[in-house]
Each structure stands twice: as structure tokens, then as C-alpha cells.
N, C-alpha and C positions, 0 to 999 in steps of 0.2 A: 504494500500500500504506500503510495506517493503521500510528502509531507501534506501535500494539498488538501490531500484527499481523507486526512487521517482528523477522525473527530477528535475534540477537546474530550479532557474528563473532567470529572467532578474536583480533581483532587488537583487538576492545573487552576481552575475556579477560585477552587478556598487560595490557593498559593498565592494568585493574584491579587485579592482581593484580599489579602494578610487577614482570614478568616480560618477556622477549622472546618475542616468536612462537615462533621456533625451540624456547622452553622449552618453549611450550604443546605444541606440535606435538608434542616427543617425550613428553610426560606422557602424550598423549592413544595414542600408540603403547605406553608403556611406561611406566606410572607410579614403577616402581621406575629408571627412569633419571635421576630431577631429586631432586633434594635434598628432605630430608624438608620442610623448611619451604615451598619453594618451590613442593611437589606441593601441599601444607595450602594454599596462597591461592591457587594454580590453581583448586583442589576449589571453595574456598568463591566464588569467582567466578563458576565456571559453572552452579553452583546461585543467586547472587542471578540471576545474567541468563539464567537456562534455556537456555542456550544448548545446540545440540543438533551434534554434529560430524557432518558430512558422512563417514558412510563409504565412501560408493561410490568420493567422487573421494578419500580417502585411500589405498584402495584401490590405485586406479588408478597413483598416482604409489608408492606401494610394490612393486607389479606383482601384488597380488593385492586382492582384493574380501573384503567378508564373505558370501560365498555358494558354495555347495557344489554340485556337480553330481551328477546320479545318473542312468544310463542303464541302463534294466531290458528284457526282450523284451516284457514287458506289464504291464497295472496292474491286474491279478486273479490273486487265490488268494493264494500267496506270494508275490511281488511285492509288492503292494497291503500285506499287512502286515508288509512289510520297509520298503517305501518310508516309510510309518506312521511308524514306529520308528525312522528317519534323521532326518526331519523334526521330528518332538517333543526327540530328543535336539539338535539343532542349534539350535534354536525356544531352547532353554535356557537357549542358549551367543552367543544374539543372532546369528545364522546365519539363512538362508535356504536352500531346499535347491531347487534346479530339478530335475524331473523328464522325463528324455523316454523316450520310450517306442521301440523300435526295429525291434518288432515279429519278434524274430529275424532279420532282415535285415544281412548282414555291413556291405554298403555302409551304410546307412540307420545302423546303430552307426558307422560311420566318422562320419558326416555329424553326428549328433551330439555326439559328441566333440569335435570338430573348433569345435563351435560355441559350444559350452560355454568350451571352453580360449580362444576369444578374447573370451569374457565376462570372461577373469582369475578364472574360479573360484577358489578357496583348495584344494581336491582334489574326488577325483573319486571315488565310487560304481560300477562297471561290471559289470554281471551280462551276460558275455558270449555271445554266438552260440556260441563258441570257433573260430571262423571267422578271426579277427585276432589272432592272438596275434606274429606280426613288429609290426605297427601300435602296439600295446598300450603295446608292450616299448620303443618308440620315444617313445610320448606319457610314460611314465614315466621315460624317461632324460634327457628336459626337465627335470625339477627340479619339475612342480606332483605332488603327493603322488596316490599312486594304489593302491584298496584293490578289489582282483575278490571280489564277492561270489557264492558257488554258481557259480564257474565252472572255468578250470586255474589253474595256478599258473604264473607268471612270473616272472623272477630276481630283478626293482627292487621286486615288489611284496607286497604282505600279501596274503593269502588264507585268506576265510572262506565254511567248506563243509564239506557233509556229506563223509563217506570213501565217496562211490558204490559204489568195488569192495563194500565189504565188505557195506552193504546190498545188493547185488545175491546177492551170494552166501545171505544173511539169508533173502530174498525166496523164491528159490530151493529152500535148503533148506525151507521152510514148506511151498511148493507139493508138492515131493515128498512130505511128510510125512501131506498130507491125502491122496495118491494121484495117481502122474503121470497126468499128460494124455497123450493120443495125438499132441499139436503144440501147441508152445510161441511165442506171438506175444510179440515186442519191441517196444512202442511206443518211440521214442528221438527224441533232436534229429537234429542235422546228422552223419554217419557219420564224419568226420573232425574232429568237436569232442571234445578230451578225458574228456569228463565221459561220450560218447557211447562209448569205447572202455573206461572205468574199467568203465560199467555192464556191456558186454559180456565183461570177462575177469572179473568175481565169476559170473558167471551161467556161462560156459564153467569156471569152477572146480569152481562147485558140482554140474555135470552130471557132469566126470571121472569114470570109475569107474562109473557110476551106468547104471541103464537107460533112456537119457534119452530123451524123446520129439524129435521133429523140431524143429529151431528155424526162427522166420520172423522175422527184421530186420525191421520196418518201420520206415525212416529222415526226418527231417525233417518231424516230426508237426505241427510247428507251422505248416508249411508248408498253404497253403489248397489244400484237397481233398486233404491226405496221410491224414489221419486216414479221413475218412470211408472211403475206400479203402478201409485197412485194415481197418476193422469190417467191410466188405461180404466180405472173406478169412473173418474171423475170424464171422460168422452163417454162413456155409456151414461153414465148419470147425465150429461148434456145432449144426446142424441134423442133420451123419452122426457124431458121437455129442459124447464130451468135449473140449475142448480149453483150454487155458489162456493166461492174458492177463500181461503184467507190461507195467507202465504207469510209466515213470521220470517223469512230471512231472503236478502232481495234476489238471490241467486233461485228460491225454487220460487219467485212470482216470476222471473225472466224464462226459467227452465218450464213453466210450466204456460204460458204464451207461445213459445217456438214451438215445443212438441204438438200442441194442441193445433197450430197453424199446419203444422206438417200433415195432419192428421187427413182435416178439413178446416180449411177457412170457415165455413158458416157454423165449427162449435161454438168460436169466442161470443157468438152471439148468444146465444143460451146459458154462458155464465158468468153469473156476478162476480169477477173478479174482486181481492182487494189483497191488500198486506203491506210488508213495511219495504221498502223502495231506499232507491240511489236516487240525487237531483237530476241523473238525466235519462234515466228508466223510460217514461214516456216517448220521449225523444228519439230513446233507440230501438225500441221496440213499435213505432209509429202507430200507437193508439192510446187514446186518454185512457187514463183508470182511477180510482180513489184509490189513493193508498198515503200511507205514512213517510214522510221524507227523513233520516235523521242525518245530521251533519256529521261525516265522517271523520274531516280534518278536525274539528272542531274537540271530537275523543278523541283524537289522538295526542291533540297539543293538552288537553286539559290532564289525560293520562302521564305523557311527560315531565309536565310542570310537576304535579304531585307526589313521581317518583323522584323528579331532581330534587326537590325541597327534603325528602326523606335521606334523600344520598348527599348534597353539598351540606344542610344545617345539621344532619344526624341527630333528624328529630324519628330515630325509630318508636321511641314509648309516647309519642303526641297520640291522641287517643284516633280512631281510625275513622275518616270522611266516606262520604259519598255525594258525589259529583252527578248529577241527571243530564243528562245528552238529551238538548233539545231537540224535541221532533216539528215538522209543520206538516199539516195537512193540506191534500193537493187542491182539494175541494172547499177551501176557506180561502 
């Protein structure tokens, strides 16, 4: 390696800067920890020798990294501009954000996790199955900060997400409003994940009282060949006359538009479409529909601010928030 080309150390720093290592070291963790003078000829040291600090292994011997972990069921639709909106806020903040994808898979989110936390992430992102919540509640009572975005809520941790019940109930009342259906399809996650039970007690609310049409669960949509399934229920139930769709995740209200188009063009007319959407859903699927919009970017940044506050102030025992992800309705 040419003199050029050969970085500075730490330990040409302290020399210049008539300082000890240990001074350097802690300026470099915490500038306000060394004496104002002593910070002033660290600074201007490491700017004559450009010297560049090794964060990984500072990291390492702190027992955290500068890197964030984020484990989502996939990297489209919401997702994708939530993940967006982690990574630019972190990017900011001299972060790195690791992404993995879990596919809704309980195990397959364990496994990441798991791999992440022995990277020495600084915190962690988790849009969960809702499948792991013992697991969760464990990786959080470790002490590396943990924020579930769009999933349930757990006692050590922050949670930011829509109020599912209440849009379901939202969702609901609309469909009635346009004229019930003769059978009410539920596309949903996992029937045992919370976010999967929220959506179904607004929807059994909103029917109370009411002349409700037949409902049909369809559970673990994410699941390969659940969906399709389900539309093949829900084309027969639109061929012998009306029937209605609610679609809790934006990928099976999109997935469940093209297939039906594929099918026959004149099913979408026989069913009520609704569920919770991306801002340009209509747009790309080229037909109006009622449905729920929620801001994507908008969890994402409010997911990152709250894990960075938990990782730069090392406020882990602050008692644990929840942040609501506003939704707006298409039809208001």
C-alpha cells in the first residue's frame, strides 16, 4: 500500500492532537464527553489526516453497529415505501438499514431476526406475521430497541399502525351504504394474527343490527394458492348474482381485480369491491373503488424517528408508544 493511499489511525490522531487514544476514542463516541479544547485539536486532526473511524469494529466493541435492521412480509406496495422511508431517514443519520424480506413466514421472520440481532444491529424494524408475538417480546426484553410497524402491539415495544378495527368497521359501513351484497368475502392474513382479529371485530360490528349478508373468512392470503382460491369462491359467488369483496392488504385488492379481469370483464360488475389501498391503486388498476388509503412513507419515517430516539437518547425503559398511520378514505 502506497503512503497515499494508507489510512490514518486512531493513534496518529491522539499523537497529533497531544491527546490519549482513550480521548480520541471517547470524542469519537461522544464529542461532548472531552473537554472543549481537547475535542477543538481532536476535530482539527482528523480533518488535516482525513482520517476516517472504523464504525463497524467501534460498533462491535460497544455491542452495537451503525446499522438498523428491518424485517417486512415483502418489498411491494406498502412495504416497499415504508422500507423507502426507513432507509433515507437512516441514510441521514449515517445508518445503514438491512432489509429482509420474510415472506409472511413465522419461522422464516424468526430466522431473520435472529440474524440480524447477531449483526449487533442498533434496532430493529419488524412488520410482523403476528404469528411470534412470545418470540418478539423476548428479542425486545434483550435490551436492542424494537419498533413493530402495521402489526400488534407488545408491552417493551413502540407500535406504529393503522386502528384496523375501526377501518374495518369504515369499510363496512360504505359497502352497506352502496347496497349489501348477498355474501361478504374476507381476504385476511394469518386467523390468529392480531391485526387479523382487529379487522374481523370492526366488520362483525358494523354488520350488528344490520341485514347483513353471509360472511366468508378467507385466511392467510399471503399464503401461495390462498388467494387464488379465494377469487375462484368469490367468481362463482359473482356469476349467480352480487356479492362483495373486503380486501385488508393492498396487494390481495390488486390481486384480486386482475384475476377476476382475467376471468371475465363483466364479474367486477357484480362485486362490491372495497379494502385498504396504495394512493395510486385506482390509477393502476383503471377503475374507481372505495377503499382505505394509508400513507406509507409516512410509517415509515414515523417508524424510524421512534427507533432512532430509542437508539441515539437510549431511552430503552421510556414507557412504550403507539403511533396510528393515518388512513383517508377514497370516497370522502
Amino acid at each position: 500500500m502506497t503512503q497515499e493511499n494508507r489510512k490514518a489511525t486512531i493513534r496518529e490522531v491522539a499523537q497529533l492532537a497531544e491527546v490519549s487514544v482513550s480521548s480520541v476514542s471517547r470524542y469519537l463516541a461522544d464529542p461532548g464527553s472531552v473537554r472543549a479544547y481537547a475535542a477543538y485539536r481532536i476535530r482539527e486532526a482528523i480533518q488535516q489526516l482525513g482520517y476516517e473511524p472504523n464504525t463497524f469494529a467501534r460498533g462491535l466493541r460497544q455491542g452495537r453497529g451503525r446499522t438498523v435492521g428491518m424485517v417486512v412480509p415483502d418489498l411491494e406496495f406498502f412495504y416497499a415505501k415504508a422500507c423507502r422511508a426507513v432507509g433515507d431517514y437512516f441514510y441521514e443519520r449515517g445508518y445503514a438499514v438491512f432489509v429482509c424480506s420474510s415472506d409472511g413466514d413465522p419461522a422464516k421472520e424468526q430466522f431473520c431476526v435472529r440474524q440480524l440481532q447477531s449483526q449487533r444491529v442498533a434496532g430493529l424494524i419488524v412488520s410482523s406475521s403476528g404469528l411470534n408475538p412470545v418470540f418478539l417480546e423476548q428479542q425486545a426484553r434483550q435490551g436492542v430497541p424494537l419498533v413493530l410497524l402495521d402489526g400488534e402491539s407488545l408491552p417493551p415495544c413502540d407500535l406504529v399502525c393503522a386502528d384496523y378495527e375501526q377501518a374495518a368497521r369504515r369499510l363496512t359501513a360504505r359497502l352497506l351504504a352502496t347496497g349489501a351484497p348477498a355474501g361478504l368475502h374476507l381476504l385476511l392474513g394469518e386467523e390468529a394474527a392480531a391485526r387479523t382479529q382487529l379487522c374481523e371485530a370492526g366488520v362483525r360490528a358494523a354488520l350488528a343490527g344490520a341485514d347483513s349478508p353471509a360472511v366468508y373468512p378467507h385466511y392467510g392470503c399471503r399464503r401461495e394458492g390462498r388467494l387464488p382460491a379465494a377469487v375462484e369462491q368469490i367468481a362463482r359467488d359473482a356469476a349467480a348474482g352480487r356479492t362483495g369483496v373486503m380486501a385488508f392488504e393492498p396487494e390481495f385488492l390488486e390481486q384480486t381485480v386482475i384475476q377476476l379481469n382475467r376471468r371475465d370483464t363483466a364479474l367486477l360488475s357484480r362485486v362490491a369491491l372495497t379494502g385498504m389501498a396504495m394512493p395510486n391503486t385506482c390509477d393502476k388498476l383503471g377503475t374507481d373503488l372505495d377503499c382505505l388509503v394509508q400513507d406509507a412513507a409516512w410509517a415509515g419515517v414515523t417508524a424510524a424517528q421512534a427507533l432512532y430516539h430509542r437508539i441515539a437518547e437510549q431511552q430503552t425503559q421510556e414507557p412504550p408508544r403507539t403511533y396510528p398511520v393515518p388512513v383517508r378514505a377514497s370516497w370522502e
